[in-house]
C-alpha positions in Angstrom: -55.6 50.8 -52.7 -52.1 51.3 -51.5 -51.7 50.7 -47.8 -54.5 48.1 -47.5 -54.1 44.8 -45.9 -55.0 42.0 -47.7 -57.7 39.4 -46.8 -59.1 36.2 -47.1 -62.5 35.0 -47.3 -63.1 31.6 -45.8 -63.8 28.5 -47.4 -66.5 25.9 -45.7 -64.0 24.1 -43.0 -61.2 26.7 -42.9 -59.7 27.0 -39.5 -56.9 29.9 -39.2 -54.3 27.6 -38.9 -54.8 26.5 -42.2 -55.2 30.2 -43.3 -51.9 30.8 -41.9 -50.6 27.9 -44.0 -52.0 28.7 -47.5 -50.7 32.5 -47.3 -47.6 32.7 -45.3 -46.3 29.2 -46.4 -45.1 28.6 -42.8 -46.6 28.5 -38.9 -44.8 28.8 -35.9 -43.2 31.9 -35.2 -46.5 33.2 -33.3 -47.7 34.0 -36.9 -51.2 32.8 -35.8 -51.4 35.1 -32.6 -50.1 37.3 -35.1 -53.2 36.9 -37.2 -55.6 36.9 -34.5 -54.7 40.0 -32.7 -55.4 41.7 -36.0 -58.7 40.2 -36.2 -60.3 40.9 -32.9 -63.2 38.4 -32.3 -62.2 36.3 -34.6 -60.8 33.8 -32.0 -64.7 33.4 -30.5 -66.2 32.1 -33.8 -64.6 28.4 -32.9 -62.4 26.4 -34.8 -63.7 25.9 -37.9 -64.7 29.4 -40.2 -67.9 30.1 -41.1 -68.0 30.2 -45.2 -67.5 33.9 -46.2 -65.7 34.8 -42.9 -63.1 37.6 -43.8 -59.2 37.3 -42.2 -57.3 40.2 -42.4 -53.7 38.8 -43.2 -51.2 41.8 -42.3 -47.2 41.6 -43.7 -45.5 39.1 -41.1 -41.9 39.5 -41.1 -39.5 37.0 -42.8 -38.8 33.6 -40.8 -35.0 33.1 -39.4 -33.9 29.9 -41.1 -33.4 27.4 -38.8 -29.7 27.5 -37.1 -27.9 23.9 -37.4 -25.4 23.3 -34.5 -22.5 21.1 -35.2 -21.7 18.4 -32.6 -18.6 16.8 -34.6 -15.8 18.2 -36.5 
C-alpha cells in the first residue's frame, strides 16, 4: 500500500535499540527517540520486546558523515 510505514515484528529478546540497528544500519542521531515517539507506549513495555511486538519504523533522514578536522598541515 503506498504511503504505509513499514514495521517490524519483534523477536524473543529484541530491545529497540537493536531494532534501530538491524533496519537503519546506524544509532545516534536521536534515531531511537525517533522511533519511540512514533510508537507511543512502546517505551512502557521495558527493555526487552515481547515476541510479536510490532515497531513502526518511519523514513529517518540520511546521517551527516562524520566531519574530520585537520590539526596539522
Amino acid at each position: 500500500m503506498a504511503g504505509s510505514v513499514p514495521f517490524y515484528l519483534s523477536e524473543e529478546g529484541d530491545t529497540i535499540d537493536r531494532i534501530v540497528w538491524k533496519h537503519y544500519g546506524r544509532q545516534g542521531a536521536g534515531l531511537v527517540e525517533f522511533v519511540l515517539a512514533s510508537n507511543p507506549g512502546l517505551a512502557g513495555i521495558g527493555p526487552f520486546l515481547a515476541l510479536g511486538t510490532r515497531v513502526d519504523l518511519p523514513v529517518a533522514a540520511q546521517a551527516k558523515p562524520d566531519e574530520s578536522v585537520r590539526l596539522w598541515g
